[in-house]
GUTORGU-348399 format. One record per residue (C-alpha): x, y, z; residue in three letters. Coordinates in Angstrom, 3 decimals. Layout:
GUTORGU-348399
<pt <X, Y, Z>, "ala">
...
//
This chain:
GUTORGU-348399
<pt <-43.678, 12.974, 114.813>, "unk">
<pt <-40.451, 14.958, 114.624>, "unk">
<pt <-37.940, 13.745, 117.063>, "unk">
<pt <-36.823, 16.471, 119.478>, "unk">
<pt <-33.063, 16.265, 121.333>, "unk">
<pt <-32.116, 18.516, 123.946>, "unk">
<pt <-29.241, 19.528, 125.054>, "unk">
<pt <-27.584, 20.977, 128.067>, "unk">
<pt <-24.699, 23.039, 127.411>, "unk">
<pt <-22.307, 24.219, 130.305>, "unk">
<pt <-23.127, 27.571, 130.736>, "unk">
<pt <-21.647, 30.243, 131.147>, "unk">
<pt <-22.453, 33.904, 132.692>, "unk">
<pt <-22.037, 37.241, 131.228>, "unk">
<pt <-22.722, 40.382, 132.077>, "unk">
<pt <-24.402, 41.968, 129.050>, "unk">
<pt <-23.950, 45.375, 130.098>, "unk">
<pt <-26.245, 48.621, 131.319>, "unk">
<pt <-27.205, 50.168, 127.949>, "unk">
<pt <-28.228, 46.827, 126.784>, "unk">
<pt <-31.215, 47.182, 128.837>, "unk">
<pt <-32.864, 50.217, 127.923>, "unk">
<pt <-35.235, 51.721, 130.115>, "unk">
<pt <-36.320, 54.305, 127.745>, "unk">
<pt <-39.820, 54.666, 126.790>, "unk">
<pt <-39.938, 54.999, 123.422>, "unk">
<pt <-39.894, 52.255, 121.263>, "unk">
<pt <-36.941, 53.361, 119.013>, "unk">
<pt <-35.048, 53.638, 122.039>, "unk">
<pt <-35.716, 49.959, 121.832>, "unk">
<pt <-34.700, 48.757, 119.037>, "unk">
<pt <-31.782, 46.868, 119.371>, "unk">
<pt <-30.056, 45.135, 116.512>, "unk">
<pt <-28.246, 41.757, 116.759>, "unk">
<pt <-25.849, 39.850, 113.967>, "unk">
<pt <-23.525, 37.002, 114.100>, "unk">
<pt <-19.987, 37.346, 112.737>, "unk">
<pt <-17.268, 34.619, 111.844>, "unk">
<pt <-13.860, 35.502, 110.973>, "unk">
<pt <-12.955, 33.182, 108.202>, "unk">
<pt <-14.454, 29.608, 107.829>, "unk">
<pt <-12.895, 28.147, 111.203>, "unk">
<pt <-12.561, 31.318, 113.196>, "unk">
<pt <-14.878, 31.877, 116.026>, "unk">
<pt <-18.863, 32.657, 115.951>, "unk">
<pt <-19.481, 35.275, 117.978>, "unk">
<pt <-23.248, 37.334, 118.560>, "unk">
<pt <-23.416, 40.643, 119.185>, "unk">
<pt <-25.659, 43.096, 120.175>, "unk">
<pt <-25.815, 47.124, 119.705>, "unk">
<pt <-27.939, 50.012, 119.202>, "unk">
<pt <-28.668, 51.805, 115.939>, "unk">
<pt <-26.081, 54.130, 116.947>, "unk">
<pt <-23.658, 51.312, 116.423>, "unk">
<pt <-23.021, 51.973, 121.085>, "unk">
<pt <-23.180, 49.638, 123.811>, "unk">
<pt <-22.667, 46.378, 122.377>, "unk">
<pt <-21.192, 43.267, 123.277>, "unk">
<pt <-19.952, 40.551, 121.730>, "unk">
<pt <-20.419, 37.041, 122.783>, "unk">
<pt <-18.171, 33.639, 121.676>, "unk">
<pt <-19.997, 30.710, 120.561>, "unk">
<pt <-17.557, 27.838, 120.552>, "unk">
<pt <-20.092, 25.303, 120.182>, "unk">
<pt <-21.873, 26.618, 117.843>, "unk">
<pt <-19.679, 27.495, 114.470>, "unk">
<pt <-21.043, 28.267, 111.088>, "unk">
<pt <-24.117, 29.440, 112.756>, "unk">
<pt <-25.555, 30.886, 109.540>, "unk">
<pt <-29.065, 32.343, 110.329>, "unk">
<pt <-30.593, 34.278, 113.371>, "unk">
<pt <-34.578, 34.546, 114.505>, "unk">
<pt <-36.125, 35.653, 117.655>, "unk">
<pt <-38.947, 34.568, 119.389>, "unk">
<pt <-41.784, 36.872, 120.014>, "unk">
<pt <-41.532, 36.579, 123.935>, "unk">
<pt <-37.823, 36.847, 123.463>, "unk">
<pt <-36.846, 34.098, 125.439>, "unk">
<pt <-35.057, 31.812, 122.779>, "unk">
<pt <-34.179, 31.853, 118.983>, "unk">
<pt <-33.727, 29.639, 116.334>, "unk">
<pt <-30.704, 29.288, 114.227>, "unk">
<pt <-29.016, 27.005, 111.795>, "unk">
<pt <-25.937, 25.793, 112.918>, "unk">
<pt <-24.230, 22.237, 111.422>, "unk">
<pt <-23.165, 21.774, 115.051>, "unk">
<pt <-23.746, 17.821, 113.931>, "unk">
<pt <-22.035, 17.943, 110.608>, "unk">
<pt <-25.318, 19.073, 108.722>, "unk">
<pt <-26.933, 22.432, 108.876>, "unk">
<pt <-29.902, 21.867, 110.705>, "unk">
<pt <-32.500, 24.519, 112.973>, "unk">
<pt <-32.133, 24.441, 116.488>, "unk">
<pt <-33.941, 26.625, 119.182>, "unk">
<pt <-31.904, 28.183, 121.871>, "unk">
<pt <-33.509, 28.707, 125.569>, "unk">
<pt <-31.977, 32.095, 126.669>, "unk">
<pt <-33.150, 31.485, 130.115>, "unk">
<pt <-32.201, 27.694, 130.628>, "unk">
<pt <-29.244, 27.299, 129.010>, "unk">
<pt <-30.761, 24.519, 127.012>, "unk">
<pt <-31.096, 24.112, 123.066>, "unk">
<pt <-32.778, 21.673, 121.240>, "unk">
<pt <-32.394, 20.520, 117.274>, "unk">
<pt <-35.355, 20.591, 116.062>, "unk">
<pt <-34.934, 19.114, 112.015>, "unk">
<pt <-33.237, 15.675, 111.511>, "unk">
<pt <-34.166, 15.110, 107.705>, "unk">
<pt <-30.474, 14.955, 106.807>, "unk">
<pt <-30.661, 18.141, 104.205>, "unk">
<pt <-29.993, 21.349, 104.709>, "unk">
<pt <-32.106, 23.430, 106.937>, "unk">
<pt <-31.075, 27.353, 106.951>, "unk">
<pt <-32.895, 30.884, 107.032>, "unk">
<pt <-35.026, 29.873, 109.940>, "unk">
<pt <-37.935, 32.930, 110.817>, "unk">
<pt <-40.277, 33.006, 113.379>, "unk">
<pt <-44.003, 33.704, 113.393>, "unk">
<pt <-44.906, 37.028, 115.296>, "unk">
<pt <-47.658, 34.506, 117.551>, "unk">
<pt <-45.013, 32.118, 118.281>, "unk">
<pt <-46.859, 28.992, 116.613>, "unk">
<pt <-44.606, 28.171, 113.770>, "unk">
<pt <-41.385, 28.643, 112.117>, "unk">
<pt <-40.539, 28.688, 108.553>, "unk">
<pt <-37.132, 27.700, 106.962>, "unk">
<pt <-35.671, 26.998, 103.714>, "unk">
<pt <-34.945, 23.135, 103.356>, "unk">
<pt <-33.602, 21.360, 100.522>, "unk">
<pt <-34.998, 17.743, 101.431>, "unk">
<pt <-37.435, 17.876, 98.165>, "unk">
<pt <-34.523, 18.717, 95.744>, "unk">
<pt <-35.242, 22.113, 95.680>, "unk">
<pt <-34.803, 24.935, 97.907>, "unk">
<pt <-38.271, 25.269, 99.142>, "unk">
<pt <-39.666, 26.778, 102.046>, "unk">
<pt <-41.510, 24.633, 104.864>, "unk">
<pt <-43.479, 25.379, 107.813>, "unk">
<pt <-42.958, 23.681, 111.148>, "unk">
<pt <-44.578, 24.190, 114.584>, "unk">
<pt <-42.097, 25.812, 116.897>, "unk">
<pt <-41.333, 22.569, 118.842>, "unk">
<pt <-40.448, 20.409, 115.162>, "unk">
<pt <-43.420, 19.269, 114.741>, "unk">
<pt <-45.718, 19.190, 111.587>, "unk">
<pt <-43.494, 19.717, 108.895>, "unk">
<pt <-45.368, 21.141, 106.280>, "unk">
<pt <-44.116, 22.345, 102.393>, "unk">
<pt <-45.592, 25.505, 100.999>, "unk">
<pt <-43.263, 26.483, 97.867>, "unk">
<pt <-42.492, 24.185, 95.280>, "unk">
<pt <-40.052, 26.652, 93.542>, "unk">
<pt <-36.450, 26.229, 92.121>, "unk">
<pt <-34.412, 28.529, 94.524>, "unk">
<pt <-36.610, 30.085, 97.293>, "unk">
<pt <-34.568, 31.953, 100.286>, "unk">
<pt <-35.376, 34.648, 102.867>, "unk">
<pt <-38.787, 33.724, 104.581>, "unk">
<pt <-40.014, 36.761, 106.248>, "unk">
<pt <-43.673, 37.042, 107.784>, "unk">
<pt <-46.821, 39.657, 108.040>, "unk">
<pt <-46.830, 40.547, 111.761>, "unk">
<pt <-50.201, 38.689, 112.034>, "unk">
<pt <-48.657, 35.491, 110.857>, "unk">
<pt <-51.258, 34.652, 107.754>, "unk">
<pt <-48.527, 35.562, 105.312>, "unk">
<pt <-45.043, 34.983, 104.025>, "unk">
<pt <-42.899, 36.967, 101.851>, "unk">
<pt <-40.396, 35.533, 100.217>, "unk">
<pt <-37.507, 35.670, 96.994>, "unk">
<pt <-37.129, 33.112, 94.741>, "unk">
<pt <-34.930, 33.379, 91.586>, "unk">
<pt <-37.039, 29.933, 88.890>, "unk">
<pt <-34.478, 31.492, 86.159>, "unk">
<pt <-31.901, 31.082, 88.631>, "unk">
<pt <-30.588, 34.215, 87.789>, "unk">
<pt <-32.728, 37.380, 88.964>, "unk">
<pt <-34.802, 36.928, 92.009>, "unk">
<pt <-38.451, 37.977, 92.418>, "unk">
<pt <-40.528, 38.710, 95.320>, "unk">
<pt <-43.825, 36.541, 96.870>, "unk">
<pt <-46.154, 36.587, 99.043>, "unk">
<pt <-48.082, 33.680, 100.191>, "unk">
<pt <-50.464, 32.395, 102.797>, "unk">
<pt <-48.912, 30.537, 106.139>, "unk">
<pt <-50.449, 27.589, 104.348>, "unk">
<pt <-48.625, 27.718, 101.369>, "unk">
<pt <-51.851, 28.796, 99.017>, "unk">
<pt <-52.514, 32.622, 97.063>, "unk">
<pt <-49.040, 33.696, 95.959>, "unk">
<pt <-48.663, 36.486, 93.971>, "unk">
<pt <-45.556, 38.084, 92.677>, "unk">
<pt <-44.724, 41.883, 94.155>, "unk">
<pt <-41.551, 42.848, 92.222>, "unk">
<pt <-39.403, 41.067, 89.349>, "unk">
<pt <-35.340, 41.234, 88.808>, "unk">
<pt <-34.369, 41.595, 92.325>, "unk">
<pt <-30.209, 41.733, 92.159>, "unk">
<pt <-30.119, 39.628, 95.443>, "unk">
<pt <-32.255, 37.717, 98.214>, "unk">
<pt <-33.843, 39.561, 100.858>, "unk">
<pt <-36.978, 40.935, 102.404>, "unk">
<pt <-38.681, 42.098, 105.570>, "unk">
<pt <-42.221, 43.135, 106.102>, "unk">
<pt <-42.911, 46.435, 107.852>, "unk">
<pt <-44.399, 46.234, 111.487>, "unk">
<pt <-47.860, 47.634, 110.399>, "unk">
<pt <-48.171, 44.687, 107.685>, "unk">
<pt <-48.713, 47.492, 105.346>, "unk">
<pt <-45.046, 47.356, 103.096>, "unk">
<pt <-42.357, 45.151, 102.667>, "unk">
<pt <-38.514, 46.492, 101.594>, "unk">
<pt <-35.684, 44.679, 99.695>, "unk">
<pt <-32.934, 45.163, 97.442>, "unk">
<pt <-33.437, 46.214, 94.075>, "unk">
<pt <-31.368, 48.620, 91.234>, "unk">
<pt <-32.148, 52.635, 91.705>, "unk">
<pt <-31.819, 54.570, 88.146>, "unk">
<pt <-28.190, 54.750, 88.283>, "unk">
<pt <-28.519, 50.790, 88.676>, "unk">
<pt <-26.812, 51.095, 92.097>, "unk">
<pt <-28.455, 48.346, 94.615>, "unk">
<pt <-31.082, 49.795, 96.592>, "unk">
<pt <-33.896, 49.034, 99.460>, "unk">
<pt <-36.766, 49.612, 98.151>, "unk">
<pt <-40.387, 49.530, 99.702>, "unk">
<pt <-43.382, 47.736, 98.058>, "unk">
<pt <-46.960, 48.014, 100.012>, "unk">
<pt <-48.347, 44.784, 99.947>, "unk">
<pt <-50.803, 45.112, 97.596>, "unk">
<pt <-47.508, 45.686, 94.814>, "unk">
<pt <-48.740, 48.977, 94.771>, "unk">
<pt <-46.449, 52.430, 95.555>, "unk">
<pt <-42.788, 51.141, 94.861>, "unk">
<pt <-40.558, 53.697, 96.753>, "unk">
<pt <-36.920, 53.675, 97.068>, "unk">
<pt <-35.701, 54.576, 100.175>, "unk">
<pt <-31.497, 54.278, 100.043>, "unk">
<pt <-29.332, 56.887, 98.017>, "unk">
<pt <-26.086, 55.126, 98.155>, "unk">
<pt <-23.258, 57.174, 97.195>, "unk">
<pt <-21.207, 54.375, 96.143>, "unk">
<pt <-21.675, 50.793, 93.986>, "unk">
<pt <-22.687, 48.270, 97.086>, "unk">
<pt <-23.620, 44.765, 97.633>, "unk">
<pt <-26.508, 45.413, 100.390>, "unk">
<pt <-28.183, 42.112, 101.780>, "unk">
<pt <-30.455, 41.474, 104.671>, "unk">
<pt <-32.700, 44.178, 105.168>, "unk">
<pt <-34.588, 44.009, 108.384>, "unk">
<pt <-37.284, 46.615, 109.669>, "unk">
<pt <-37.230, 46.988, 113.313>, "unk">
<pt <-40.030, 46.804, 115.656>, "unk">
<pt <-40.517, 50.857, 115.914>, "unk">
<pt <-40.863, 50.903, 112.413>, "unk">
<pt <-38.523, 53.842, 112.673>, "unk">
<pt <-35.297, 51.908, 110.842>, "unk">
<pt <-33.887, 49.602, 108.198>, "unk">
<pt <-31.026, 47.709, 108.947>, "unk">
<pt <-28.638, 46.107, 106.452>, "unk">
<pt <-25.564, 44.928, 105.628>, "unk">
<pt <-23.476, 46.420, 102.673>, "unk">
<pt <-19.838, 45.701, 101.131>, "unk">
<pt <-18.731, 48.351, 99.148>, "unk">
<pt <-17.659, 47.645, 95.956>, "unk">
<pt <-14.187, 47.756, 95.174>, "unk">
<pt <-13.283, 49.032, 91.298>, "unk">
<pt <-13.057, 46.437, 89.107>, "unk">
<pt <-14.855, 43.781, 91.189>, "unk">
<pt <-17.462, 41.487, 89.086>, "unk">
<pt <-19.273, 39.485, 91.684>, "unk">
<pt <-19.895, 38.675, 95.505>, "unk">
<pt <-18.051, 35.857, 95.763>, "unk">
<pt <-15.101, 37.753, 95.168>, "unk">
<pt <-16.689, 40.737, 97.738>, "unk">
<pt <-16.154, 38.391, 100.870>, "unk">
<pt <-12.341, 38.336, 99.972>, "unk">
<pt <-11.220, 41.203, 99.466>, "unk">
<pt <-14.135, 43.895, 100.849>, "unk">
<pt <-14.933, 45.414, 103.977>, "unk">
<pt <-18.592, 44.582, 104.913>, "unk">
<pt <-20.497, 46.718, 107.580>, "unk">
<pt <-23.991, 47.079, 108.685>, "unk">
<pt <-25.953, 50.065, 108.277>, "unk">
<pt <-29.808, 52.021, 109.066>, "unk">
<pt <-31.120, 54.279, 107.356>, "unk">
<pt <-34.847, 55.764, 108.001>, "unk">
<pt <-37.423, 53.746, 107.069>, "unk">
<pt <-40.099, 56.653, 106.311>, "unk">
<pt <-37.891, 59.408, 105.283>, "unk">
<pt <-35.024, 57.133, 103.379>, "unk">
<pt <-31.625, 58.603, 102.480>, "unk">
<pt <-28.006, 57.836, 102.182>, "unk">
<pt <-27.681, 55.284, 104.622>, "unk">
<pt <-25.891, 55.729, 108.032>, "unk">
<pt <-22.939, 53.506, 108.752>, "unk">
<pt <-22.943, 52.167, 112.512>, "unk">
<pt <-20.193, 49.284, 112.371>, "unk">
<pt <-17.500, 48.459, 110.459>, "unk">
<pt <-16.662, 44.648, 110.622>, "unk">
<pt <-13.320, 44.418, 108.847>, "unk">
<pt <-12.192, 40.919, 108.831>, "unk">
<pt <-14.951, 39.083, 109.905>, "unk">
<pt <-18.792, 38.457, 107.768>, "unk">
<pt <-21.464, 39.935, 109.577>, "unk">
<pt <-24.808, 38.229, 108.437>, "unk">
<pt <-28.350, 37.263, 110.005>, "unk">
<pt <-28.837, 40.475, 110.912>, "unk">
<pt <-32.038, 40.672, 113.136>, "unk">
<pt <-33.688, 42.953, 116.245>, "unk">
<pt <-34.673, 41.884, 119.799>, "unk">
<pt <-38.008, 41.575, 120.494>, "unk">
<pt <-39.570, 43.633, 123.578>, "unk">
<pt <-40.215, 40.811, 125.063>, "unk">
<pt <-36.301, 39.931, 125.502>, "unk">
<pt <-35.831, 43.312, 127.645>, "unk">
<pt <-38.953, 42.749, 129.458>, "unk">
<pt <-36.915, 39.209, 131.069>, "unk">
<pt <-33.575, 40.887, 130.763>, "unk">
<pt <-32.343, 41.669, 134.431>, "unk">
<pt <-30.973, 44.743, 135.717>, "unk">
<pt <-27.848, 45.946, 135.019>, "unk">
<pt <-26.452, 45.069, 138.179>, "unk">
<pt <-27.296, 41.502, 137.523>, "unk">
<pt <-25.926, 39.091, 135.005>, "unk">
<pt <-28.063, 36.906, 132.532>, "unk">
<pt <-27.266, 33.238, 131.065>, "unk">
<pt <-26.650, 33.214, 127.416>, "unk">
<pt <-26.148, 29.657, 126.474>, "unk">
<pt <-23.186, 27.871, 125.478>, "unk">
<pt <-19.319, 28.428, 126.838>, "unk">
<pt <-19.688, 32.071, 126.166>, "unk">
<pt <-16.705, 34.547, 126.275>, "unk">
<pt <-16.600, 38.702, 126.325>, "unk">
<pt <-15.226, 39.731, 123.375>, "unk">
<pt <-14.084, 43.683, 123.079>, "unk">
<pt <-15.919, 46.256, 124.680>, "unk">
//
């Protein structure tokens, strides 16, 4: 049985702010983005939250918690899991929103990253590198039940059907060009989707009917592209006007939106590596049924914004009023707005 640890971290209170909690009804008025952002390899983590019009957000300091490297909700929205190497390895913890609390819940001694959460709350799946590999493994959401399902060369970016019986995933066996899977929770009926993917990356569209990622357009500019699931109907859906690196794409609950975040390439550059130095990254939607160009709604010069993912309903449905103020988790700090 996986051990579980918990800790209680001193809290700390915030006020996350009125148009955090959105009282609209319509379920793009909803969809709220968060990402994590680091400035440099010892500067400050910080989470923040906005709205696809880049408004309202509010950035909170994670002292505790640096090199947190990968974001996923819950369904109910009351924690999330992350991989943090809080205890000199990177390892998945689950933090308690309401309690203050968060518990670690791998202890195999490799890395654990890329964490993603079932839409029924049962299980989460993560990239681990305890076979050799980088595989991908299933857990249930407490720890327990470790199970592998890939047994692959380089697998990343977990992402799952919103009735939890599959998994998409990349995976680059040359070790050069990525390609795009799905599988069954249990690890059995993959089939490949799409071949020489530039870079990691994939999210499945709230109807379970299509899943995006990156991938070259004509001009061999990087792209999102859609897939439906059945590798059927390849659309692209991003006209960038200029060379990008674009990573994460997420789909948000609505459907309505694709978020991702892009560095711009700067003349001359040859790879990413050399992106993190010298570009400016930023995150950016564009429409997930109509596509386009892309619409810019922050610019994080100076710091790395990654793990890029949207609140569940169920986080706004616990959130309290604006007049109120809401426990985070950690020694937690107002940053900016």
């Amino acid at each position: 049985m996986t051990r579980i640890r918990t800790y209680v971290v001193l809290g700390a209170v915030v006020l996350l702010g009125s148009g955090l909690l959105l009282n609209s009804g319509s379920a793009a008025a909803r969809d709220v983005l968060s990402y994590i952002s680091q400035v440099g390899k010892e500067g400050p983590t910080s989470l923040t939250l906005m709205n696809t019009d880049g408004e309202v957000r509010r950035s909170l300091l994670i002292p505790d918690l640096k090199r947190l490297v990968s974001v996923t909700w819950s369904p109910d929205g009351h924690s999330f899991a992350c991989s943090s190497d809080r205890g000199g390895n990177f390892d998945i913890y689950v933090m308690d929103v309401r309690t203050n609390e968060h518990r670690q819940l791998t202890f195999d001694g490799s890395r654990d990253s890329e964490p993603a959460w079932s839409p029924n709350g049962k299980w989460i799946a993560f990239v681990s590198e305890r076979a050799g590999g980088r595989d991908i493994y299933r857990m249930d959401a407490n720890g327990e039940n470790v199970m592998q399902l890939t047994d692959q060369v380089h697998c990343k970016s977990p992402t799952w059907s919103p009735d939890s019986r599959w998994i998409a995933f990349t995976s680059a066996p040359e070790k050069e060009r990525y390609f795009l899977f799905v599988m069954s929770a249990e690890g059995k009926r993959l089939r490949q989707l799409a071949k020489d993917i530039p870079l990691p990356g994939c999210t499945w569209s709230p109807d379970g009917k299509q899943i995006a990622f990156v991938s070259r357009g004509a001009e061999r500019k990087m792209e999102i592209f859609s897939i439906n699931v059945n590798g059927r109907q390849l659309r692209q859906l991003t006209w960038s006007v200029r060379d990008a690196f674009i990573f994460e794409p997420t789909w948000s609950p609505s459907g309505k939106w694709i978020a991702y975040t892009s560095w711009e390439i700067p003349v001359g550059l040859v790879g990413p590596r050399v992106l993190v130095q010298v570009g400016i990254p930023g995150i950016s939607v564009v429409d997930a049924v109509d596509g386009g160009r892309g619409r810019p709604i922050e610019s994080t010069s100076g710091s790395m914004p990654h793990s890029i993912s949207w609140a569940p309903d169920g986080f706004f449905d616990v959130s309290p009023s604006a007049e109120k103020q809401t426990t985070v988790w950690g020694k937690l700090k107002q940053l900016g707005k």
